[in-house]
DOKERO-220431 format. One record per residue: y, x, z of N, C-alpha, C in turn. Coordinates in steps of 0.05 Angstrom, whole numbers, plus 5000, padded with zeros to 4 digits. Layout:
BEGIN
YXZYXZYXZ ...
//
This chain:
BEGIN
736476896464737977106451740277216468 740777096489743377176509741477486519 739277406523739777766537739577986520 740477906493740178146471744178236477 744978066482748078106486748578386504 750178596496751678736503749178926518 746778996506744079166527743079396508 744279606523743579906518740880016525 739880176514736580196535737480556521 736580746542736280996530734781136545 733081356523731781476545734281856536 733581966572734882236564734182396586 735582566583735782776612738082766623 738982876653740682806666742383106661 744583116655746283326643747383406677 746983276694748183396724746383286745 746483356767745583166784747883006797 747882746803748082466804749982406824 752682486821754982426839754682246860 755282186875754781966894758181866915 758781676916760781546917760781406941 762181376973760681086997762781006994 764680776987766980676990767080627025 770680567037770280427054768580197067 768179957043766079727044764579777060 762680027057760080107048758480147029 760280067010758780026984758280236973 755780346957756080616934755780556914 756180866897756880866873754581156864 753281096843753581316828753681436809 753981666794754981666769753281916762 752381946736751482156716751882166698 751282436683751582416653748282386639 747882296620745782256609745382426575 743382616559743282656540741882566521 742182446508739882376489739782546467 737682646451737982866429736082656404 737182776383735782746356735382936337 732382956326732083186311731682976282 733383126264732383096242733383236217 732483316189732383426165735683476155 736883596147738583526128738383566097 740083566080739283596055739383826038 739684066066738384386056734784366067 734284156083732184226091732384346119 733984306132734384546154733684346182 732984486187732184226220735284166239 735283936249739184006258737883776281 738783896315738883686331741683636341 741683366345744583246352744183106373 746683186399745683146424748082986427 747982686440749882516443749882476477 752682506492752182546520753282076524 752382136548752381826559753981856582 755481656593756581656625755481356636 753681486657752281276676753581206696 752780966699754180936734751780676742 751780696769749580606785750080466804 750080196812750279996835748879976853 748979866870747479766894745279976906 742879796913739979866919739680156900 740080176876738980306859740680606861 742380636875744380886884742181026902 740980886921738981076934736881176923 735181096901733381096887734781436871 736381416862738681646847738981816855 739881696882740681996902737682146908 735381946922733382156927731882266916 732482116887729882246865730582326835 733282356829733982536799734982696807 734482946802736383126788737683236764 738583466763739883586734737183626726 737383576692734783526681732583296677 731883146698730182976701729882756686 728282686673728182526642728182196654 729482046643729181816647729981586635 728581416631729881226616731580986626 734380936620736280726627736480396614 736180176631737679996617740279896628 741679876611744179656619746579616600 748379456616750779466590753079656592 753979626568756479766561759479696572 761079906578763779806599765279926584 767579896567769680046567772079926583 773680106593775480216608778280336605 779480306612782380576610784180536641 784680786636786180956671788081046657 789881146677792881326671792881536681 792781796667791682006676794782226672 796882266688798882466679801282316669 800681976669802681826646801281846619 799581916611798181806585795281696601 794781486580792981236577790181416569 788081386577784981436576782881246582 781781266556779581106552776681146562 774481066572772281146572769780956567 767280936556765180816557762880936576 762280696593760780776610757180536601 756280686614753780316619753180366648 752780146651752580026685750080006676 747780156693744680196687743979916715 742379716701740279556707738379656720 737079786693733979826702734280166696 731680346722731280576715728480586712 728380726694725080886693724381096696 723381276708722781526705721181636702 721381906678719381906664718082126665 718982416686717982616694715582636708 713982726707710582756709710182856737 709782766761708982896791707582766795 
//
């Protein structure tokens, strides 16, 4: 049951294409936004979709995989966990939730 702990899975589209980050190290980074949408009824009957955005970020090996093959748009599905965060932005405090993606899938048809 430990790997049910703290694991996001989503599938979406990529709301940008896929920032990319080389620290001094060498190391990269990369980051996207992700959308996931939901359609469903309300209680006029009226169809209502609700689009919830995601902030990705991407380690290692899998930054190249990112860089050469999503773009804005490109459907795919994410796993990994959840990060929250806070920075000092101006002298006030900011929060953010990110997921650090594991695993990618992609789910665009070529």
């Amino acid at each position: 049951m430990t790997t049910l702990r703290n694991n996001v899975q989503l599938i979406g589209r990529l709301g940008n294409d896929p920032q990319i980050k080389t620290f001094d190290s060498g190391k990269k980074m990369a980051t996207f936004s992700l959308a996931t949408n939901e359609k469903y009824r309300n209680n006029k009957g009226e169809q209502v979709e609700d689009t919830q955005w995601h902030n990705i970020v991407v380690w290692g090996k899998k930054v190249d995989i990112v860089e050469n093959y999503l773009k804005k748009g490109s459907e795919v599905g994410v796993q990994g966990k959840l990060v929250n965060r806070s920075y000092e932005s101006n002298g006030e405090k900011k929060y953010i939730t990110e997921i650090n993606m594991n695993e990618l899938l992609m789910l665009d048809k070529k």
